[in-house]
BARO-579463 format. One line per field, with one value per residue (C-alpha): x, y, z. Coordinates in pm, 1 decimal, decimal comma. Example, Ala and Ser with C-alpha at 12.3 -4.5 7.8 and 13.67 -1.06 7.14 Angstrom:
u: 1230,0|1367,0
v: -450,0|-106,0
w: 780,0|714,0
***
This chain:
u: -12443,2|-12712,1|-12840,4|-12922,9|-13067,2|-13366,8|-13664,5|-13877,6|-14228,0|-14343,5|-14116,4|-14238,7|-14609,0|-14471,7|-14301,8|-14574,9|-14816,8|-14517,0|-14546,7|-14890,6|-14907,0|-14599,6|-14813,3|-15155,1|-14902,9|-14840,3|-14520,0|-14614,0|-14452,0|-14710,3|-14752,7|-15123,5|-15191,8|-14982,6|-15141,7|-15318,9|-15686,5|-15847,9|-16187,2|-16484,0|-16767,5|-17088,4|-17049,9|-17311,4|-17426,8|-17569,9|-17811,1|-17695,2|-17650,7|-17570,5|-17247,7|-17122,7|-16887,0|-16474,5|-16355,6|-16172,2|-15971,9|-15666,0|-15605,8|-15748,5|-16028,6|-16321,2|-16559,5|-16896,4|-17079,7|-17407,1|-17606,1|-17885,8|-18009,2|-18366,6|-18571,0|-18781,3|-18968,4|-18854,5|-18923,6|-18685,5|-18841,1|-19183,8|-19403,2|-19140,3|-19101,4|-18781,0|-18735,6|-18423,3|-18194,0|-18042,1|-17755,1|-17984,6|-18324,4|-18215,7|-17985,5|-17712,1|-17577,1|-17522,2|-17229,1|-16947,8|-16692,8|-16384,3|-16041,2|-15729,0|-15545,8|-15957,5|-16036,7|-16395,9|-16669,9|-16878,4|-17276,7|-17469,2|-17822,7|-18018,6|-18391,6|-18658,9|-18860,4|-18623,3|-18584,0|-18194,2|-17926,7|-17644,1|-17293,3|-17053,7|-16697,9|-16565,5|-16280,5|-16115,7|-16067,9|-15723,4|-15852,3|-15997,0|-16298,2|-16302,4|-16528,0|-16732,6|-16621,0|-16678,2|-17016,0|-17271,5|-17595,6|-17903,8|-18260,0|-18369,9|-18020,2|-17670,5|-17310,4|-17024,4|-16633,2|-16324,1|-16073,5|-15832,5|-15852,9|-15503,3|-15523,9|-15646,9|-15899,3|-16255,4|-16366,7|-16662,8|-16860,7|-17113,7|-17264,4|-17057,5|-17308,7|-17386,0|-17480,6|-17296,1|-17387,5|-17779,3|-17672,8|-17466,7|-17740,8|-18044,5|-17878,6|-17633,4|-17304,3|-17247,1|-16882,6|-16675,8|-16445,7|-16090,2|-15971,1|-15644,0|-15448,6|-15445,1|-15788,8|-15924,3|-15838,0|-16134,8|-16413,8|-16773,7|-16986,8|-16981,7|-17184,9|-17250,5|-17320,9|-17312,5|-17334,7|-17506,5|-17684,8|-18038,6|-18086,8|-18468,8|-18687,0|-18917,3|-18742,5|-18664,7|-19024,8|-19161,3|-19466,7|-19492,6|-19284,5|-18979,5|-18750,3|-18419,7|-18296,8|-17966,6|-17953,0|-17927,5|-17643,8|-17476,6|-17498,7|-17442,6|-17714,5|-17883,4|-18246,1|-18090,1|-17818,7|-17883,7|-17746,7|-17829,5|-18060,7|-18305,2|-18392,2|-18431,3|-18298,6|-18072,0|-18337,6|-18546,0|-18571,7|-18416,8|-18028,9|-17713,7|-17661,2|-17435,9|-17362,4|-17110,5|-16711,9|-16788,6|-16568,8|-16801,6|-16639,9|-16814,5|-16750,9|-16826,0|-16811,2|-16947,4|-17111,9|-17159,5|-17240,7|-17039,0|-16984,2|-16724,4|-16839,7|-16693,4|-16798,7|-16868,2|-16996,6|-17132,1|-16995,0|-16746,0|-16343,1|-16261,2|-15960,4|-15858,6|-15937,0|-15857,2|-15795,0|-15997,7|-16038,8|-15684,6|-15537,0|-15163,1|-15151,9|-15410,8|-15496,2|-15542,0|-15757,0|-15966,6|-16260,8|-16369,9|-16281,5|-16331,1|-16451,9|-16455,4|-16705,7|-16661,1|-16424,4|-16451,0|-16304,1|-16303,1|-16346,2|-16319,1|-16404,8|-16482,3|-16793,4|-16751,7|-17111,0|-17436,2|-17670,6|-17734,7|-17484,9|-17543,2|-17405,1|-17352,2|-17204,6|-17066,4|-17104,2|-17413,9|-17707,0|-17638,3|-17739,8|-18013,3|-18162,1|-18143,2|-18154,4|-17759,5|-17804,3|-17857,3|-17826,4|-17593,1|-17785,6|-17523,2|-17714,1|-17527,6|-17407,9|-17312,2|-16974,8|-16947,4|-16565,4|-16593,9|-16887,1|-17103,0|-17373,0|-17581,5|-17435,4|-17456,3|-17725,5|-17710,2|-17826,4|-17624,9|-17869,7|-17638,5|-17839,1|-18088,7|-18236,1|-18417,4|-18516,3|-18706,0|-18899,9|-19062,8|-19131,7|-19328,4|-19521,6|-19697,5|-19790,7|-20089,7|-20224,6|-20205,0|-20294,7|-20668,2|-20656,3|-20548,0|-20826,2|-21126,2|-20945,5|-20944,5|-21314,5|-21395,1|-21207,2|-21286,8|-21406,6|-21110,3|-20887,9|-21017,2|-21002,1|-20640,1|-20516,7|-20415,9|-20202,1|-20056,1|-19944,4|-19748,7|-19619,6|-19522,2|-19337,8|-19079,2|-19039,0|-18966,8|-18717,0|-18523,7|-18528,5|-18647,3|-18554,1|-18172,9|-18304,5|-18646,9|-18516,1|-18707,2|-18928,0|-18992,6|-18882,9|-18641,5|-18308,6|-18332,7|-18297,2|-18233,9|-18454,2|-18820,5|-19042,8|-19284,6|-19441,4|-19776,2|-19636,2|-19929,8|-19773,7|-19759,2|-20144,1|-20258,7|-20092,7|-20093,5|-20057,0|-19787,3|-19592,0|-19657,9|-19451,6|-19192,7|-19134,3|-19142,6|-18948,5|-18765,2|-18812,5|-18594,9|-18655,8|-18811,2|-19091,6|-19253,7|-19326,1|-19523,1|-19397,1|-19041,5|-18866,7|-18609,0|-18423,1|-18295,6|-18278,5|-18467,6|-18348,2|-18641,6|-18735,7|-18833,3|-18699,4|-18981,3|-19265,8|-19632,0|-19705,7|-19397,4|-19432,1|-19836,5|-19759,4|-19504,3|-19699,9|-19995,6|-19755,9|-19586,8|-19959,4|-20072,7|-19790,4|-19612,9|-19939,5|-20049,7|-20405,5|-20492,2|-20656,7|-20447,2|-20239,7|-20361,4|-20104,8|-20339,2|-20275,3|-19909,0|-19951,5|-20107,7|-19863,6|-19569,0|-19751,4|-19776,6|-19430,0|-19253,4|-18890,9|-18605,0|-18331,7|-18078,1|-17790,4|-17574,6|-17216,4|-17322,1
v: 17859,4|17606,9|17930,9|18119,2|17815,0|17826,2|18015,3|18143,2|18061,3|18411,4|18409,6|18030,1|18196,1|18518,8|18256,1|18076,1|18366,4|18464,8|18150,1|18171,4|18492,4|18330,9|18076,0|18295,3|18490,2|18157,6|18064,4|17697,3|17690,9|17589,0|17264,6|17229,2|17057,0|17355,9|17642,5|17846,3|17870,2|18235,8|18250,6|18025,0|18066,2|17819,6|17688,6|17808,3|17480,1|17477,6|17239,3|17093,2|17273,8|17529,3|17601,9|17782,3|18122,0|18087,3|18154,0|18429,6|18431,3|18439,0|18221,7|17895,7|17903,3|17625,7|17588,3|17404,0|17177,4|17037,1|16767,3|16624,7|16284,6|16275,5|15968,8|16115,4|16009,0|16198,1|16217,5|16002,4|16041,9|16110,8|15925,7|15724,9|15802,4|15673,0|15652,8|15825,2|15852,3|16169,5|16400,0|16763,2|16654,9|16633,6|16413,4|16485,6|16588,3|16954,3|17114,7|17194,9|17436,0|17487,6|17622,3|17381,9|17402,7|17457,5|17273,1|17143,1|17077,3|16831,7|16776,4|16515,6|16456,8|16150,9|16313,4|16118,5|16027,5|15819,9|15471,5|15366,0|15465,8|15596,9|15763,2|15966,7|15866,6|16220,1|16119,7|16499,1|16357,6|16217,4|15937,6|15590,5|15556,1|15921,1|15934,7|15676,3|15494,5|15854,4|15938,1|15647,5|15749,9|15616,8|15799,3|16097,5|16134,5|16358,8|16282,3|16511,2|16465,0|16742,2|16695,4|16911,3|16941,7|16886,4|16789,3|17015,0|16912,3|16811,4|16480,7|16242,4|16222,7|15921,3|15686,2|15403,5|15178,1|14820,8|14730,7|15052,9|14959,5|15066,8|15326,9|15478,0|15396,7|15534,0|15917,1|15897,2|16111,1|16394,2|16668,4|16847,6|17081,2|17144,4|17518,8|17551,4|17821,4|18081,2|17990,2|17843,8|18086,7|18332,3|18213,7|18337,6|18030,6|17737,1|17450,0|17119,3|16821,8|16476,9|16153,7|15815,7|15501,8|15376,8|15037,9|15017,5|14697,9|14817,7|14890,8|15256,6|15442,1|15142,0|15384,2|15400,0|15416,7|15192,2|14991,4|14952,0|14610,3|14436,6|14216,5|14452,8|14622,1|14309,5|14212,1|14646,7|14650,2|15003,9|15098,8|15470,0|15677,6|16049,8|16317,0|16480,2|16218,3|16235,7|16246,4|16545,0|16721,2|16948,8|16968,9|17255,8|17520,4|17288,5|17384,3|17544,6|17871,1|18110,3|18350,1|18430,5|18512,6|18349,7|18100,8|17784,6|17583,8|17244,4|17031,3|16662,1|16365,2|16013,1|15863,0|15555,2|15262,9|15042,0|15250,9|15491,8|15806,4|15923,3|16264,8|16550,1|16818,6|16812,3|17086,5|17191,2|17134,0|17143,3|17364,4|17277,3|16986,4|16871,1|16542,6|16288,2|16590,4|16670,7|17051,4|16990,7|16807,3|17007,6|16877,1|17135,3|17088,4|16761,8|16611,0|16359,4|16233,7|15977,3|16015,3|15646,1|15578,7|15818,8|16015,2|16343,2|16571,8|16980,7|17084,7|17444,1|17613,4|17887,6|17968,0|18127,0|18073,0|18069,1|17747,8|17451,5|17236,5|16864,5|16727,4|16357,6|16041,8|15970,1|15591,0|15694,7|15444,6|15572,5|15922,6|15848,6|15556,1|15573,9|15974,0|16070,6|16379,9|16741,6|17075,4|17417,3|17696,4|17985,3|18314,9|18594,9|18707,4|18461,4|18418,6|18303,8|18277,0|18004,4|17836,9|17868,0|17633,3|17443,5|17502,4|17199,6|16978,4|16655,2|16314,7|15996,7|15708,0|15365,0|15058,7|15238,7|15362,5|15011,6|14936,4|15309,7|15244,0|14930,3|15151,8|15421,0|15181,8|15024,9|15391,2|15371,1|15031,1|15110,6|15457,1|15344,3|15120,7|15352,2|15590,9|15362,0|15234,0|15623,5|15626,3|15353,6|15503,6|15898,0|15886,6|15755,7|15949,3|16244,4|16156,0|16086,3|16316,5|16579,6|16319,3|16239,7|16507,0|16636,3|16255,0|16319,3|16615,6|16408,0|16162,0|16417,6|16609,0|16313,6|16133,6|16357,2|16759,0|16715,0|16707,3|16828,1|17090,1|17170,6|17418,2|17179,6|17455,1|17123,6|17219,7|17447,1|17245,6|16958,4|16808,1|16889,8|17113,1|16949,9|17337,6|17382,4|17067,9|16984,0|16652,4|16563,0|16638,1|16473,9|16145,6|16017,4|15672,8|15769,6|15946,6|15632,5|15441,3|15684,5|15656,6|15285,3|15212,8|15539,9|15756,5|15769,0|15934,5|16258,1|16449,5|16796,1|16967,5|17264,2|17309,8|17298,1|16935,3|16773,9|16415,2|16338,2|16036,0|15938,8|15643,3|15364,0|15415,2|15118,6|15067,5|15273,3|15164,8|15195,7|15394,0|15660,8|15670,2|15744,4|16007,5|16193,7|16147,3|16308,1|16585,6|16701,1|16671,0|16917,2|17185,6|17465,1|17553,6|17184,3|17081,3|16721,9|16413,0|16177,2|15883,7|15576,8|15306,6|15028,5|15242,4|15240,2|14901,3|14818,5|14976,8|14777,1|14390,9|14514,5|14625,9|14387,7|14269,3|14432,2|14382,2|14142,8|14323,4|14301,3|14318,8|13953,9
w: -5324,6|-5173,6|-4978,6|-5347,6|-5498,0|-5266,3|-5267,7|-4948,7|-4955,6|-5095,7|-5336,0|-5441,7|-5507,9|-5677,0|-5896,5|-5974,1|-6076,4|-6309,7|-6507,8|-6490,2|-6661,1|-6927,0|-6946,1|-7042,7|-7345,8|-7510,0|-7317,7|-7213,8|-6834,4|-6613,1|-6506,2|-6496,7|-6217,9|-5992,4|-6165,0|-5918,4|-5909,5|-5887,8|-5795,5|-5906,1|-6172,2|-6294,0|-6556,1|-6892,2|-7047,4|-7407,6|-7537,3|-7945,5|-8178,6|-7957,6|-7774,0|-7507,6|-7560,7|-7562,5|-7261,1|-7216,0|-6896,5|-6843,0|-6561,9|-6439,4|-6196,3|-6022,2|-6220,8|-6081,4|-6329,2|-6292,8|-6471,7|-6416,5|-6568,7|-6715,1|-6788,5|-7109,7|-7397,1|-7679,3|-8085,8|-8235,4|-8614,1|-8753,1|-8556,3|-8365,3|-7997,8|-7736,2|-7340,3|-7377,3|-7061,8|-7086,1|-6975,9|-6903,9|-7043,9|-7415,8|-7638,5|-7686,9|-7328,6|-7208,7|-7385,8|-7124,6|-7191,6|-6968,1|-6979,7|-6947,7|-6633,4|-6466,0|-6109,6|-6191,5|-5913,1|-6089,4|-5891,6|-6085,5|-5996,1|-6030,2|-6091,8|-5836,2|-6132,7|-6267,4|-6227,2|-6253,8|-6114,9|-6357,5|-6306,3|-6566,3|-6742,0|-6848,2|-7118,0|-7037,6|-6637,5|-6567,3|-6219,5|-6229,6|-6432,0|-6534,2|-6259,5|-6268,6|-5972,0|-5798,9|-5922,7|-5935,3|-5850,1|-5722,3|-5840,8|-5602,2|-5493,2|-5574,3|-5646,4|-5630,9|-5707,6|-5845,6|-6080,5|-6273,5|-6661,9|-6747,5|-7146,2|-7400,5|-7643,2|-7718,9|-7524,9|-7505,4|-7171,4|-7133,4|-6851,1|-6717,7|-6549,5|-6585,4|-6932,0|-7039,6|-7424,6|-7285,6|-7095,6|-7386,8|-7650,0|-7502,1|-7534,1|-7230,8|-7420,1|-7457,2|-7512,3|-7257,2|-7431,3|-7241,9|-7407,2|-7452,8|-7193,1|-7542,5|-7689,1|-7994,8|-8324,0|-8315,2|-8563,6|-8639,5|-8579,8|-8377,6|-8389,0|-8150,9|-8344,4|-8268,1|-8420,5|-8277,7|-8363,5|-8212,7|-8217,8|-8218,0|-8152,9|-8468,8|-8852,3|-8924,4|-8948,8|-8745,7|-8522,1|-8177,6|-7894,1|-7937,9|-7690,4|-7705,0|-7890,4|-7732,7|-7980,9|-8305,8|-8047,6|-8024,2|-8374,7|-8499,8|-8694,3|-8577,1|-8780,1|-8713,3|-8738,9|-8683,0|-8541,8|-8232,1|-8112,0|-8400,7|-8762,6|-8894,9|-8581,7|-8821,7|-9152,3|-9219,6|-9023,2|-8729,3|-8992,2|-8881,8|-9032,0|-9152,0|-9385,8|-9742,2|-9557,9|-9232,9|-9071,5|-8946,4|-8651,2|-8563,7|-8251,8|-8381,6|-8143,2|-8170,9|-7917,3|-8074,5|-7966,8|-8250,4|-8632,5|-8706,4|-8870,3|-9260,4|-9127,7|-9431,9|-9584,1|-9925,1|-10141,3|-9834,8|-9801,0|-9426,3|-9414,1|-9059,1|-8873,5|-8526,0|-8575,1|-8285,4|-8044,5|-8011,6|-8051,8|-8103,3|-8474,6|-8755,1|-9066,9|-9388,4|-9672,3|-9544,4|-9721,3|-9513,7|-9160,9|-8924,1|-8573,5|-8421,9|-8163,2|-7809,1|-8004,0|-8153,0|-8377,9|-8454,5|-8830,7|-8969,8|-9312,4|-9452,5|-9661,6|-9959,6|-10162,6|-10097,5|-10097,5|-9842,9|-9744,8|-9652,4|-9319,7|-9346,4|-9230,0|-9608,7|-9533,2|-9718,8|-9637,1|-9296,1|-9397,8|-9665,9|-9501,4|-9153,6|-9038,0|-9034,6|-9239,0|-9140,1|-9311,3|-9339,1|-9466,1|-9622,9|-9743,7|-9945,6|-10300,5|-10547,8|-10664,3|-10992,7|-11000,6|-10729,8|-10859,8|-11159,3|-11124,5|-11427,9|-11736,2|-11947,8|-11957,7|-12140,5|-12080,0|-12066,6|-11995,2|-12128,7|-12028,1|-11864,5|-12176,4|-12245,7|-11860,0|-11894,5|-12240,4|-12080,6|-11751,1|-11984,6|-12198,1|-11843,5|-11703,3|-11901,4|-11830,7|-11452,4|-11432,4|-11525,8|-11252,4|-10996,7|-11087,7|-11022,1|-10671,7|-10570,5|-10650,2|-10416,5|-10106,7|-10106,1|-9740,8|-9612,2|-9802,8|-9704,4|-9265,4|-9354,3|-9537,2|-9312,3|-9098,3|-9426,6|-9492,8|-9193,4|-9251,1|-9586,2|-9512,1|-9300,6|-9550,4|-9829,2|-9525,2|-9485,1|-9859,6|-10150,9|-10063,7|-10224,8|-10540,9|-10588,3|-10274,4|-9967,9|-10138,5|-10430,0|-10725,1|-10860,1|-11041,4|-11369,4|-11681,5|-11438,6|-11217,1|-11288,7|-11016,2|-10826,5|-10717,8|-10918,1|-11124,0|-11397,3|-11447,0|-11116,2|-11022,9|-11376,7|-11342,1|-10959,3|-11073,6|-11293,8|-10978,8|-10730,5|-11016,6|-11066,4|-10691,4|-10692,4|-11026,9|-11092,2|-11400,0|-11734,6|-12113,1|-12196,0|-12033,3|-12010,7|-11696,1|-11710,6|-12062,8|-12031,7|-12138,1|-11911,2|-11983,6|-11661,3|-11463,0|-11104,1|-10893,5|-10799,0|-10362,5|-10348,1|-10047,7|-9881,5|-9750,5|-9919,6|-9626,0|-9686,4|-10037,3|-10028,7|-9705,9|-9915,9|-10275,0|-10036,0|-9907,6|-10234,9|-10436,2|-10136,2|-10105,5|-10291,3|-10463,5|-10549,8|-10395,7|-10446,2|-10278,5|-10091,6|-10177,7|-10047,8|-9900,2|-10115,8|-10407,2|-10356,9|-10286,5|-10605,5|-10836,3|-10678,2|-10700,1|-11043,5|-11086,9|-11293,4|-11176,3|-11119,5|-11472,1|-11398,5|-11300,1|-11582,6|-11366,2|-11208,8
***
């Protein structure tokens, strides 16, 4: 009986490949770590937004990775610039893509420019450190260790070396996605997106090039939060895209350092999501959900109208005040038994209503003053304005382009157009307090009335507000002089004081 029980050597293998191939029809047999390995292949690496294809295969095979780690200055907004330390030259990291059960050769290089040495923690590696402890690396020299991918899922990669905080906030993350043995359900986009903070010495906007500030780390208080590495990095043409009936699939990870993303899509329901990377427990029907720093998380949805979609971090100063916004753009038919759009427009001001009367009644006191300090400053106006505007544009990108939209046309019967807008270009003064103050009560825009309300920015600067005055009085068929940061500055010491807030 003994005798039966045991298997010759040849028969060991032929049953191995058996529950390989049980394994590769959904029959979960294999143990992971015995599965044999056919062959070898490089693996494709994807810069963000981008992603690599599914894998296909059937069977697990060695896969060589290799990353390099690049010292770079990079754009980190308009005008601000970052030594980022990097995983492949850009932040985030190289996308990897492998398939569970896969026996990885990992090479990373230190590049001889460089000037620290650095190492990688791979969350998907099952071994001390997750290969840290394997894979520190001095500049101008290589590192290589092997290790079997054993858990499905979508993991966080980052460096591990002394102060890891710095490391990790100057760009050094990235995602390694583990396939599972039958795939991911087939889907017509995918997307690479990743959330972080930059904890800047200057506020956000602050020019120049910026160093990294281990005190705001300490204390979490990060000027930015973007995603992929930079403001804007997702805005314009820079968005995702897809199209009416597709299926949208985004990998989302966090690379931290210290705030957990509310990670959503305005105007989107996330019919499946993977919750924190994982591929055995899915979610349905999911508005909003957290990805906690080096975590990650897989949402799906379909699109079923047309329009542009807002990618945020929904703890919303986050997104509308420090960079953590980006953009879906869906072209196609409308569907008006999914959504209409407009189609009432009334006007419910309360309290407001007062605050705005007093607001109208100075526009014309300062507006004469604004027009004779233009007079005495058209020189420098003019060497300016060209820088202002490409300024501008950023500012309007990242603050006003959800209402007024990116092409400025405004919302019918809603928001007013600032394209070939004769109120705008008559009353400059007038628009420098509307930024500063916010706008309430009845006006006509190129002959058609709206009653609708805009919020003070007062939070900007006078430089932002006069670069994206200068950019919106200069685009879409408006040509104007520039806004001056004195004028700007002018209408606010005149603004009077905030109302009390009537809740206190």
């Amino acid at each position: 009986m003994k005798c039966k029980l045991m298997l010759s050597f040849a028969n060991a293998i032929v049953f191995a490949n058996l529950l390989a191939l049980l394994a590769t029809r959904g029959v979960a047999a294999v143990d992971n770590s015995t599965e044999p390995i056919v062959g070898e292949e490089v693996a494709v690496l994807t810069q963000a937004p981008n992603v690599p294809p599914p894998i296909k295969r059937a069977y697990a095979t060695k896969v060589i990775v290799t990353l390099e780690v690049q010292e770079v200055v990079l754009r980190l907004a308009d005008g601000v610039n970052y030594l980022f330390w990097t995983f492949g030259g850009e932040v985030p990291g190289s996308f990897i893509r492998v398939r569970e059960g896969d026996f990885i050769e990992f090479h990373l290089n230190n590049n001889p420019n460089n000037k620290m040495p650095h190492n990688i923690d791979l969350h998907a590696v099952t071994g001390p450190g997750g290969g840290a402890t394997s894979s520190f690396t001095a500049p101008g020299h290589t590192s290589q260790f092997s290790f079997r991918v054993l858990n499905p899922g979508l993991y966080v990669y980052h460096c591990a070396t002394a102060p890891v905080p710095m490391h990790v906030g100057n760009g050094m993350y990235g995602l390694i996605l583990v396939e599972p043995k039958e795939g991911l359900p087939p889907v017509d986009r995918e997307y690479y997106v990743m959330q972080s903070e930059v904890y800047t010495a200057g506020r956000f906007g602050e020019e120049g090039l910026q160093p990294f500030d281990m005190n705001k780390a300490a204390d979490e208080r990060p000027p930015y939060v973007v995603f992929n590495g930079a403001v804007s990095s997702l805005v314009g043409d820079k968005a995702l895209k897809a199209s009416v009936g597709e299926t949208v699939r985004l990998f989302v990870g966090n690379g931290g350092l210290n705030l957990v993303s509310s990670f959503h899509v305005i105007g989107e329901i996330f019919d499946t999501v993977y919750p924190e990377g994982g591929t055995s427990l899915l979610q349905k029907n999911v508005q909003t959900t957290l990805v906690p720093p080096g975590g990650s998380t897989i949402v799906e949805f379909k699109t079923d109208v047309p329009g542009t979609f807002i990618l945020v971090d929904h703890a919303l100063l986050r997104a509308f005040n420090k960079g953590a916004l980006g953009m879906l753009k869906v072209d196609g038919p409308e569907n008006h038994l999914i959504y209409t759009g407009k189609e009432v427009d009334a006007v419910y001001l309360g309290q407001q209503a007062a605050a705005g009367s007093e607001s109208a009644k100075r526009i014309g006191t300062l507006q004469s003053a604004l027009a004779q300090e233009i007079k005495t400053n058209p020189q420098i106006a003019t060497l300016t304005k060209e820088i202002q505007i490409e300024k501008g544009k950023q500012v309007y990108m990242q603050t006003c382009f959800v209402c007024h939209q990116p092409d400025g046309q405004g919302l019918a019967s809603q928001i007013p157009p600032l394209a070939r807008s004769d109120l705008l270009m008559a009353d400059k003064e007038g628009s420098i307090r509307g930024v500063l103050q916010g706008r309430s009560g009845e006006i006509t825009v190129n002959g058609k009335k709206y009653n609708g309300v805009m919020i003070p920015l007062n939070y900007l600067t006078d430089e932002q507000i006069a670069n994206a005055l200068t950019y919106v009085r200069n685009s879409w068929g408006n040509s104007g002089d520039a806004v001056s940061v004195e004028e700007v500055r002018h209408v606010r010491s005149e603004a009077p004081p905030p109302p009390a807030n009537p809740y206190e």
